[in-house]
C-alpha positions as CSV (number, residue, x, y, z in Angstrom):
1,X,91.6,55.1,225.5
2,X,92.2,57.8,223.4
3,X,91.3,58.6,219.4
4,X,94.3,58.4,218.1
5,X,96.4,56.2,220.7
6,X,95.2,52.9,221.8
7,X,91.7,53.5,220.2
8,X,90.3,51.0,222.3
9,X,88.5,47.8,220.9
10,X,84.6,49.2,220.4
11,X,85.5,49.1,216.4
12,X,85.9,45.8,216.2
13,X,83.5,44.9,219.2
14,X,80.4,46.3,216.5
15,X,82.0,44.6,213.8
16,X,81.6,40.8,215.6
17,X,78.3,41.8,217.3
18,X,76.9,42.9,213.8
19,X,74.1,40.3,212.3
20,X,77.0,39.0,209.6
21,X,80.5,38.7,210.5
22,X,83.4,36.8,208.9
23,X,86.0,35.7,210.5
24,X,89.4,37.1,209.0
25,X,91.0,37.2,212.1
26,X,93.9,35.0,210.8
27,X,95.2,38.1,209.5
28,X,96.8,38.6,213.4
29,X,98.3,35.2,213.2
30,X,100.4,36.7,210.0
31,X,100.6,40.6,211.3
32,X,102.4,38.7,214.8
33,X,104.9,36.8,212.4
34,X,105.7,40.3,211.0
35,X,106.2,42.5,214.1
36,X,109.9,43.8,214.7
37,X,110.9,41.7,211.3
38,X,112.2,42.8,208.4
39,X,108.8,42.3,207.1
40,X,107.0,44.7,209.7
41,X,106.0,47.3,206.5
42,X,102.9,46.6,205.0
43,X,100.9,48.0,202.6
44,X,97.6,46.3,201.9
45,X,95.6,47.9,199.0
46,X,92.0,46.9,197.9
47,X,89.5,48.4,196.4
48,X,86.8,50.9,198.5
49,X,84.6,48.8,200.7
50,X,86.5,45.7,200.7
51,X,86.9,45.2,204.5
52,X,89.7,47.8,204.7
53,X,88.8,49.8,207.3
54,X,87.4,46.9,209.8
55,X,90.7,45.1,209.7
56,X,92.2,48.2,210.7
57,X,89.7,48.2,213.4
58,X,90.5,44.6,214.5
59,X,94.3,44.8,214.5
60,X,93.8,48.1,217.1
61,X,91.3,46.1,219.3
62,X,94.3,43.1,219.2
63,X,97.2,45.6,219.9
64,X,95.8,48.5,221.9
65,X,96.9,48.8,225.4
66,X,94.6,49.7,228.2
67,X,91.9,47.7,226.8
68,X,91.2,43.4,227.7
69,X,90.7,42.1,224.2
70,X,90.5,38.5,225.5
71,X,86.9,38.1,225.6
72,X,86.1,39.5,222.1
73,X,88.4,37.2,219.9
74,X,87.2,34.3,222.1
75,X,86.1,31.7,219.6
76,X,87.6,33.3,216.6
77,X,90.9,31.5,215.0
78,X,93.2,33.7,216.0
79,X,91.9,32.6,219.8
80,X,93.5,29.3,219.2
81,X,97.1,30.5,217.6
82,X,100.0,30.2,219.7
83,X,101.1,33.9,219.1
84,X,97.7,35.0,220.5
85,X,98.8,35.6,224.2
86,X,102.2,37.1,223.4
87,X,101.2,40.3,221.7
88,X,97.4,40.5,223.0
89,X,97.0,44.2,223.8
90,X,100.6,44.4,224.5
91,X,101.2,47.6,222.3
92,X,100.9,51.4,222.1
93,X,98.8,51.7,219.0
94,X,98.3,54.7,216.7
95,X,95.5,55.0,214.7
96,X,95.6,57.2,211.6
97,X,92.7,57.7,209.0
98,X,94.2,60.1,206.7
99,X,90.6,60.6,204.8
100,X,90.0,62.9,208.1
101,X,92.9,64.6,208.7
102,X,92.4,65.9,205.5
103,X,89.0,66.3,205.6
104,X,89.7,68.9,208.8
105,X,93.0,70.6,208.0
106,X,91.8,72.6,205.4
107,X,93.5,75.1,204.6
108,X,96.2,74.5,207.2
109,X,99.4,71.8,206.3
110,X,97.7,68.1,206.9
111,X,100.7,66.7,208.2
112,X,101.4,69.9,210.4
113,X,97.5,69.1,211.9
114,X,98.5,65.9,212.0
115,X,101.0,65.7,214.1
116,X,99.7,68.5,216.5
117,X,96.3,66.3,217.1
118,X,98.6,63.5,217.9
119,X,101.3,64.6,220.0
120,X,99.5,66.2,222.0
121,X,97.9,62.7,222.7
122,X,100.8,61.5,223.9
123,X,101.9,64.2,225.9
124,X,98.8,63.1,228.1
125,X,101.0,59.4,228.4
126,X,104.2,60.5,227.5
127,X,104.5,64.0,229.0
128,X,107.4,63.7,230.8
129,X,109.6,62.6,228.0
130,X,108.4,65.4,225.4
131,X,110.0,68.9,225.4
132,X,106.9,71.6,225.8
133,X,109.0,72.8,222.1
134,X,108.7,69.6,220.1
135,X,106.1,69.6,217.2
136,X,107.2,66.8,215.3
137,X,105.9,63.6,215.6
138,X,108.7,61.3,214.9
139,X,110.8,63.7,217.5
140,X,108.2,62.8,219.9
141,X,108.5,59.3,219.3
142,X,112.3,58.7,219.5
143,X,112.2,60.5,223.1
144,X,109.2,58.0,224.6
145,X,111.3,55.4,223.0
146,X,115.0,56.2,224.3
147,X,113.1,56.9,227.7
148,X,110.5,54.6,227.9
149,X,111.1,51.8,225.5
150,X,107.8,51.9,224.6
151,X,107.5,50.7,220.5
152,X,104.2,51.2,218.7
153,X,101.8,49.5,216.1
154,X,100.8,52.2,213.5
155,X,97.8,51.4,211.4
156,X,97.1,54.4,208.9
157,X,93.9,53.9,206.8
158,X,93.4,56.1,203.2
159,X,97.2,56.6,203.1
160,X,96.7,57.7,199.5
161,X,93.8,60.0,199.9
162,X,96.4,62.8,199.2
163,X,97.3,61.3,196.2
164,X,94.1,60.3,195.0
165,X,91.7,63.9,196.0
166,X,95.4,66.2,195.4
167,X,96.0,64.9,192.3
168,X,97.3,68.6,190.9
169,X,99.1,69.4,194.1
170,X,102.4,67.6,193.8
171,X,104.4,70.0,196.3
172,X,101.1,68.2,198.9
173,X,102.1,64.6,198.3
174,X,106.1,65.4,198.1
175,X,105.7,66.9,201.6
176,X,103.2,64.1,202.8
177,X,105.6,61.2,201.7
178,X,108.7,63.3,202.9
179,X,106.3,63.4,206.6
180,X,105.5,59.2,206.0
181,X,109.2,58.3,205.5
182,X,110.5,61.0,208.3
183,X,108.0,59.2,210.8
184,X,108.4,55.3,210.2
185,X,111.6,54.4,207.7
186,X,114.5,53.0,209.8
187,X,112.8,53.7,213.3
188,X,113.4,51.7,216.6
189,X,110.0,52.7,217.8
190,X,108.1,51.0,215.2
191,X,106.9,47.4,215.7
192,X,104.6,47.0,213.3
193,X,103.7,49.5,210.2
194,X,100.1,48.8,208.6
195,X,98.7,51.1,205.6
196,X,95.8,50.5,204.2
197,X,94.2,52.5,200.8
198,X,93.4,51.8,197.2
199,X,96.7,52.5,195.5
200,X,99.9,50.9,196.0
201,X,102.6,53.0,197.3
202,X,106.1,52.3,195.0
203,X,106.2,54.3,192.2
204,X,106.4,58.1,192.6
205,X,109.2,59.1,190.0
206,X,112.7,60.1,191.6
207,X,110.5,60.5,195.1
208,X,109.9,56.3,196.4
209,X,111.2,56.5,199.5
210,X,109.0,54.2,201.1
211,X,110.5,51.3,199.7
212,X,110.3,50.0,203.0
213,X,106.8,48.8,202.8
214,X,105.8,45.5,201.1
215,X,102.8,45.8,199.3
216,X,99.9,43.6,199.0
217,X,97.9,45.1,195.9
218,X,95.1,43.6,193.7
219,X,97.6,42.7,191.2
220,X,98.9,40.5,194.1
221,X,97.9,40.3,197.1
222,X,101.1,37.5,198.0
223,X,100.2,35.9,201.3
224,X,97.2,37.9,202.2
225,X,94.5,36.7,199.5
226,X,92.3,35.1,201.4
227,X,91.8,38.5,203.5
228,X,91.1,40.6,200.5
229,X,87.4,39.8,200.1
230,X,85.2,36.3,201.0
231,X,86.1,33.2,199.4
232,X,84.1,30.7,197.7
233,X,83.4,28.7,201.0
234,X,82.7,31.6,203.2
235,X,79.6,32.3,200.3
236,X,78.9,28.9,200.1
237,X,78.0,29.0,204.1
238,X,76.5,32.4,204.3
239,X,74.0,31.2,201.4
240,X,73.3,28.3,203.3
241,X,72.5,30.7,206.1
242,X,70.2,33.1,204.5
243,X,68.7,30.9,202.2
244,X,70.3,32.5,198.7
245,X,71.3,30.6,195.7
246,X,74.9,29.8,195.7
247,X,75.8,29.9,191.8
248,X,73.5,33.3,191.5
249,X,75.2,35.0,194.1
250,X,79.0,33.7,192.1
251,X,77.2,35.1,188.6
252,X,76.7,38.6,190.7
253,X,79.5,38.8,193.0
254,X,82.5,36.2,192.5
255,X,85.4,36.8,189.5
256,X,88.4,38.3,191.8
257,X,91.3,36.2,191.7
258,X,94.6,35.4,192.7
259,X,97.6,32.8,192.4
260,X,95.9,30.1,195.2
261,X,92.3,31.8,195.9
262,X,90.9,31.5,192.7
263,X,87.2,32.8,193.5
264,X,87.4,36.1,195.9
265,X,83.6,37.7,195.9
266,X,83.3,41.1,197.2
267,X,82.9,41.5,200.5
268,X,79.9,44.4,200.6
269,X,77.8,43.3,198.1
270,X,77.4,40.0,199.6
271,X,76.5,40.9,202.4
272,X,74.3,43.2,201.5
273,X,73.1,40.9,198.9
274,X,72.3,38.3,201.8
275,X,70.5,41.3,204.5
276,X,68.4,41.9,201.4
277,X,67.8,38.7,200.2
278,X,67.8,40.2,196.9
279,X,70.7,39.9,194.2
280,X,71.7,43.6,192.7
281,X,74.2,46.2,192.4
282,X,75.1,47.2,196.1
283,X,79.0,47.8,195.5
284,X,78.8,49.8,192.5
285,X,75.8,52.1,194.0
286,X,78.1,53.7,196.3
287,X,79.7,55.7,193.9
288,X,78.4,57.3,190.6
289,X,79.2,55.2,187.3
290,X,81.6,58.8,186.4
291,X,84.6,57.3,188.5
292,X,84.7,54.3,185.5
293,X,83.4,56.6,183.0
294,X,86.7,58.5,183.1
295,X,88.9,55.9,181.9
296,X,87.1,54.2,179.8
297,X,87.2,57.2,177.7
298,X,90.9,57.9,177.9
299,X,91.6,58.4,174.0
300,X,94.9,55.6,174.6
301,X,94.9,53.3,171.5
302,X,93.9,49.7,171.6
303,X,91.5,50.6,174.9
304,X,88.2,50.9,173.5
305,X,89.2,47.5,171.7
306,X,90.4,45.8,174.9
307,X,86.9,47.0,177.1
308,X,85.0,45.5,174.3
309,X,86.9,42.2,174.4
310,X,86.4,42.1,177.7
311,X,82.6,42.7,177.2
312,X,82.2,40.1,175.3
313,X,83.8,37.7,178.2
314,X,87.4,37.8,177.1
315,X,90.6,38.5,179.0
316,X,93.5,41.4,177.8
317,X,97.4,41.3,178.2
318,X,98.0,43.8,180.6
319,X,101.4,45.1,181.8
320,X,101.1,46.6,185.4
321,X,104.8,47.3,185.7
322,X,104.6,50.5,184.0
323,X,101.4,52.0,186.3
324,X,103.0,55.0,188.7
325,X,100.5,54.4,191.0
326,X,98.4,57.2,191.4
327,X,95.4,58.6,189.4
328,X,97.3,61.2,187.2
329,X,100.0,60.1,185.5
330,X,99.2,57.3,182.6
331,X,101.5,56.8,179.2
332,X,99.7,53.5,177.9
333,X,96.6,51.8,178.3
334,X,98.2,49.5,180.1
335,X,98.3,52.1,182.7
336,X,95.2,52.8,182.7
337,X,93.8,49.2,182.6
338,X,95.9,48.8,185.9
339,X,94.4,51.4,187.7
340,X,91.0,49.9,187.1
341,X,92.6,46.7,188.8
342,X,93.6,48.7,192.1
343,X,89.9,50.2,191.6
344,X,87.8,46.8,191.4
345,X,86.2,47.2,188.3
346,X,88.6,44.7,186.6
347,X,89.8,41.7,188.2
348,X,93.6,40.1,187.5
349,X,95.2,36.9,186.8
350,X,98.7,37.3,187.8
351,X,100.0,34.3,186.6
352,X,98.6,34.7,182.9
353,X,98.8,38.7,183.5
354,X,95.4,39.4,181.8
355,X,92.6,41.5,182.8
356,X,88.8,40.8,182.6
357,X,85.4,42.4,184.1
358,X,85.0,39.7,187.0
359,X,80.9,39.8,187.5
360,X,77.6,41.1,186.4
361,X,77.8,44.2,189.1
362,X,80.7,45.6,187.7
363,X,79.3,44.3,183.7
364,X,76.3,47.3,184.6
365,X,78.5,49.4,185.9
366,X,80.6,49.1,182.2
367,X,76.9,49.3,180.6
368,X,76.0,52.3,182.1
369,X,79.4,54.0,181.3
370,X,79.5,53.5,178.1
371,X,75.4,54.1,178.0
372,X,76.6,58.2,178.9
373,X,79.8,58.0,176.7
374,X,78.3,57.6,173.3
375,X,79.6,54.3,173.0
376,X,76.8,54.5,170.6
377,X,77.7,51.0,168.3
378,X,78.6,48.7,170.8
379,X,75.1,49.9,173.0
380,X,73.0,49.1,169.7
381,X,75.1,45.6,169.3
382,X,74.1,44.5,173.2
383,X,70.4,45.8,172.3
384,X,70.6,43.1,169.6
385,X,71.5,40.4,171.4
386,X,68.3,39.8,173.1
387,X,66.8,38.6,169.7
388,X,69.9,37.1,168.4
389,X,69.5,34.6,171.5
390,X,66.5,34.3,170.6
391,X,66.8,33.2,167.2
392,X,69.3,30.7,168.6
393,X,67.0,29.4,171.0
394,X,64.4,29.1,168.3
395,X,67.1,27.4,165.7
396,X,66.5,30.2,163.5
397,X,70.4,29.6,162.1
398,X,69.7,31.5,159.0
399,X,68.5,34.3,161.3
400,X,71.8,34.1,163.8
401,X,74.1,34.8,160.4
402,X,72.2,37.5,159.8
403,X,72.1,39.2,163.2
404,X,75.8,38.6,163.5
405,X,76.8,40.4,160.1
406,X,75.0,43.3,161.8
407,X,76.5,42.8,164.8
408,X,79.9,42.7,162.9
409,X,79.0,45.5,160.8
410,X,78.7,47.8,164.3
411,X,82.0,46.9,165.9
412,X,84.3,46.7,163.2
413,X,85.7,50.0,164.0
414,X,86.9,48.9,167.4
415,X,87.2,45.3,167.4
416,X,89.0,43.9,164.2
417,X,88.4,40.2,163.5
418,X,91.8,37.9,162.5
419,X,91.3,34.8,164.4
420,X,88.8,32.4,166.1
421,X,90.2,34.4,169.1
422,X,89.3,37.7,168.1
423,X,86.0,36.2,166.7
424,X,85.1,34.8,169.8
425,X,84.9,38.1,171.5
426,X,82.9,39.6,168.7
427,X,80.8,36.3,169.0
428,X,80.8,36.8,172.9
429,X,79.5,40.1,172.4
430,X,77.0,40.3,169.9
431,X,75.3,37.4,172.7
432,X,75.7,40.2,175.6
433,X,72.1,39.2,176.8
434,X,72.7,36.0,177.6
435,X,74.8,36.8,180.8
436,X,71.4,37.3,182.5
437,X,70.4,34.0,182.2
438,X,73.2,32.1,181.4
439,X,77.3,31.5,182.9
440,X,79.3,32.4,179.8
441,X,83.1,30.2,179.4
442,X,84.9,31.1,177.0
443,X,87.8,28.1,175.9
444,X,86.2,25.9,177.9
445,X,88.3,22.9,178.8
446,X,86.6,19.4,177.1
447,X,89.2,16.9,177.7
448,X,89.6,17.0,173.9
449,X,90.7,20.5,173.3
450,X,88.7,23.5,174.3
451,X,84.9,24.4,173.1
452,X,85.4,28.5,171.7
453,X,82.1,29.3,173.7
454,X,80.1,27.7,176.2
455,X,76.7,28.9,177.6
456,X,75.8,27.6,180.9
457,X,72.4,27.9,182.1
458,X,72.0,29.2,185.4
459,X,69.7,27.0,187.5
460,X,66.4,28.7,187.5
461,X,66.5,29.4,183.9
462,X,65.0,26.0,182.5
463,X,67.0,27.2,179.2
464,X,68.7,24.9,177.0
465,X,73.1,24.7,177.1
466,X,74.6,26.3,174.6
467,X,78.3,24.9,173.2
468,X,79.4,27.3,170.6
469,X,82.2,26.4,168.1
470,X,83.6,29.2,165.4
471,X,85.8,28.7,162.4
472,X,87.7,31.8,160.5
473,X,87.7,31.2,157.0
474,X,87.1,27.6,157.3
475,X,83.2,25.7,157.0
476,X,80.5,26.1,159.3
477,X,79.9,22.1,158.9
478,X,83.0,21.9,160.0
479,X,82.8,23.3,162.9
480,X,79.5,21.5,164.2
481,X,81.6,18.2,163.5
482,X,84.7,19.1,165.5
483,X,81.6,19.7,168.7
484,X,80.7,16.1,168.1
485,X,84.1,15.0,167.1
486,X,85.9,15.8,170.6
487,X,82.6,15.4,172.5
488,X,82.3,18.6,173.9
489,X,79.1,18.1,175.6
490,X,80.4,15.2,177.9
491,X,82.6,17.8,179.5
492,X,79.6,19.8,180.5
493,X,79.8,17.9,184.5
494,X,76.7,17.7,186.0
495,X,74.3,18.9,183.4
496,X,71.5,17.1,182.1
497,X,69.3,18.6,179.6
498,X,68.6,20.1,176.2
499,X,71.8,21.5,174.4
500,X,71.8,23.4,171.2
501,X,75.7,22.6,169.5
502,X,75.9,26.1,166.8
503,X,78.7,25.8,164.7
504,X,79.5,29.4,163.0
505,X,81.8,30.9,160.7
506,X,82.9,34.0,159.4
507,X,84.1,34.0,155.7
508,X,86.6,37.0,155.3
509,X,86.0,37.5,151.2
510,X,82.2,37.4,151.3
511,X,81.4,41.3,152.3
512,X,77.7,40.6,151.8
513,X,77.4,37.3,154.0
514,X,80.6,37.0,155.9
515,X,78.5,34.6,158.6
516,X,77.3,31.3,158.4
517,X,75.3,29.3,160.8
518,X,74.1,25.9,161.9
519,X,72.3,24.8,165.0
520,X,71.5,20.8,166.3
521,X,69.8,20.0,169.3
522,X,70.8,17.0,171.3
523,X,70.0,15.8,174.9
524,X,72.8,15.0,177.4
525,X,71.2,12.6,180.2
């Protein structure tokens, strides 16, 4: 067993002993499918603290040679897949995280240190195929391979540290990608290539020379979704577990997505959520609300406008096509909306190719930012809303017109109204406080059309529903009819209780009192 060949299984040996573990180990049965394939490039990016690192862990533990892996994926799924015996600790594996190579070369080359540290590994293997003269890696390589026919499983964590803590240095990442595509593209010796890190690997102007890879990214994650983070059963069963409410732990956690896993929580906060047995930010406290901060203050037109929408529950066309993957180099907001993807503060729906803030960690995490960035308006329209709920609670309708004027009065800078689209944002917004106690859904489906704004209590709450239908430039009678009308509130499944149907609507020509409101209570048994 050594630290950078064949690793050894201990890794993944704490991971399954540790007091939660999920099983992701059908991740093998796909990685097997891919070895000496076409398909044997892969890079998997998440965000940080998303399980990365561990799978890395358990692919060595699977691969390794010199180490009897049977015993510890007993029981697991992969322990039942008919590949499992034919590449079970069958491979030379090298194990790369790049965060520490970098870390300890200092001032010397990285990918000289590199390859020093690991060649002279496999001399201690390999000795008698490597000339005392060769000091680079993919030399040593070919020579074990035309001798020995020995091919290897590389796994390479924080592949893009470079390119994310050497941002100014582009003569460092030009030599580090000339080094990555030197050492695996077109090899014989590699079986299996598996990079792990935040950013995708494609797009690096004239210099993409890893094309090789396929890439698994948070703006699809293809075939490997249900690996990214836990899905919506896995939280179901660990809540059953520990005891913790299911739809509190989606309100906090949940809002990831992809084309056939449609609820993907993150992994660290739930599981420190249910260690705890308390509901906070756990994710988000592991690094200071300045990495978001940043962006969001990226003077890019049309972004300020899109983070508010998204504050007040909407979703934002977003083209990630654009996005040269890496932390630098941004020409539209677009770009920069992307790069929040790959981060984890927004999630993405690839088939409608709009981005949204997926839960209340990351919402505090936007709060705070803009808290620090003088984001002063917005910060005194969210203030509002707790009395603006209020009032709604209360039926105070002339009292809700009158608190959304204000509201309107404070974001009109940033977020221009021209439909009930753009409305319902503002709308959204301007009731900011009621994500605490409510499950906000905006065009939510009735059977009949789709009500502009639906608040649904969480369960502890005892608060009344809210269904929520806005009119530009129309009548706010109107809109309290069309609620009754398509019988909105029979498409609120499994509720029973108090709802309060508010009809509202924003009058363009009357600058004094562009808001009108009425509010009707009804009973849903």
């Amino acid at each position: 067993m050594g630290i950078y060949l064949n690793p050894g299984n201990m890794g993944f040996w704490q991971s399954v002993r540790s007091e939660i573990y999920v099983d992701k180990t059908g991740l093998i049965s796909f990685t097997n499918r891919c070895i000496n394939t076409e398909q044997c490039f892969m890079c998997v990016s998440r965000p940080r603290r998303f399980g990365k690192s561990m799978a890395l862990k358990m692919l060595a533990a699977y691969y390794s040679r010199g180490c009897d892996s049977r015993e510890l994926f007993a029981g697991l799924k992969i322990g039942s897949d008919d590949t499992f015996g034919q590449h079970l600790n069958q491979y030379d594996v090298i194990y790369l995280n790049m965060q520490q190579f970098l870390i300890r070369a200092k001032r010397q080359d990285v990918t000289e240190y590199l390859e020093l540290a690991v060649i002279e590994e496999l001399r201690n293997a390999y000795g008698q195929f490597i000339p005392a003269k060769t000091s680079v890696l993919a030399e040593a390589l070919e020579r074990i391979y035309a001798n020995a026919g020995r091919q290897f499983v590389f796994l390479i964590d924080e592949w893009d540290c470079v390119m994310r803590e050497r941002q100014e240095s582009e003569a460092l990442q030009k030599q580090y990608l000339d080094f990555l595509r030197d050492f695996l593209k077109d090899q014989p010796y590699v079986a299996l290539a598996y990079m792990t890190g935040i950013l995708p690997v494609k797009k690096y102007g004239a210099h993409s020379a890893l094309n090789m890879f396929l890439e698994y990214s948070m703006t699809d994650q293809r075939m490997l979704e249900e690996y990214t983070g836990f899905t919506e059963e896995e939280v179901k069963e660990l809540c059953a577990r520990y005891d913790m409410d299911f739809e509190e732990a989606s309100h906090w956690y949940d809002g990831y997505q992809f084309r056939k896993y449609r609820h993907i929580y993150n992994p660290k906060s739930v599981v420190e959520a249910m260690l705890s047995r308390i509901f906070s930010n756990y994710w988000t406290s592991t690094e200071t609300y300045d990495a978001l901060k940043i962006y969001m203050d990226m003077d890019y037109d049309g972004l300020r406008s899109d983070i508010v929408q998204m504050l007040g529950g909407g979703r934002v066309r977003t083209d990630t096509r654009s996005f040269q993957n890496d932390m630098r180099n941004f020409r539209t907001k677009d770009d920069v909306l992307t790069l929040l993807i790959h981060l984890g503060y927004l999630g993405y729906d690839a088939e409608a190719e709009e981005a949204f803030i997926p839960n209340r960690e990351i919402i505090r995490e936007f709060e705070t930012a803009m808290n620090v960035s003088g984001w002063d308006e917005v910060m005194r329209v969210l203030k509002a809303s707790e009395r603006l709920l209020q009032d709604t609670l209360e039926g105070d309708a002339e009292s809700v017109a009158a608190g959304l004027d204000r509201a309107h009065t404070e974001v009109a800078s940033i977020l221009t109204y021209n439909d009930e689209s753009s409305l319902g944002a503002a709308i959204s917004l301007a009731y900011y406080s009621a994500k605490k106690d409510y499950k906000l859904i905006r065009e939510f489906p009735s059977g009949k059309g789709f009500a502009d704004v639906v608040f649904l209590p969480l369960r502890h709450t005892g608060r009344p529903a809210l269904v929520v239908e806005l009119k530009y430039d129309k009548s706010v009678s109107s809109a309290l009819q069309q609620i009754k009308d398509r019988h909105y509130t029979q498409a609120l499944e499994g509720y029973a209780g108090e709802i309060l149907l508010v009809g509202i609507n924003y009058d363009k020509d009357n600058v004094n009192k562009p808001h009108s409101c009425i509010i009707e209570k009804t009973i849903k048994q």
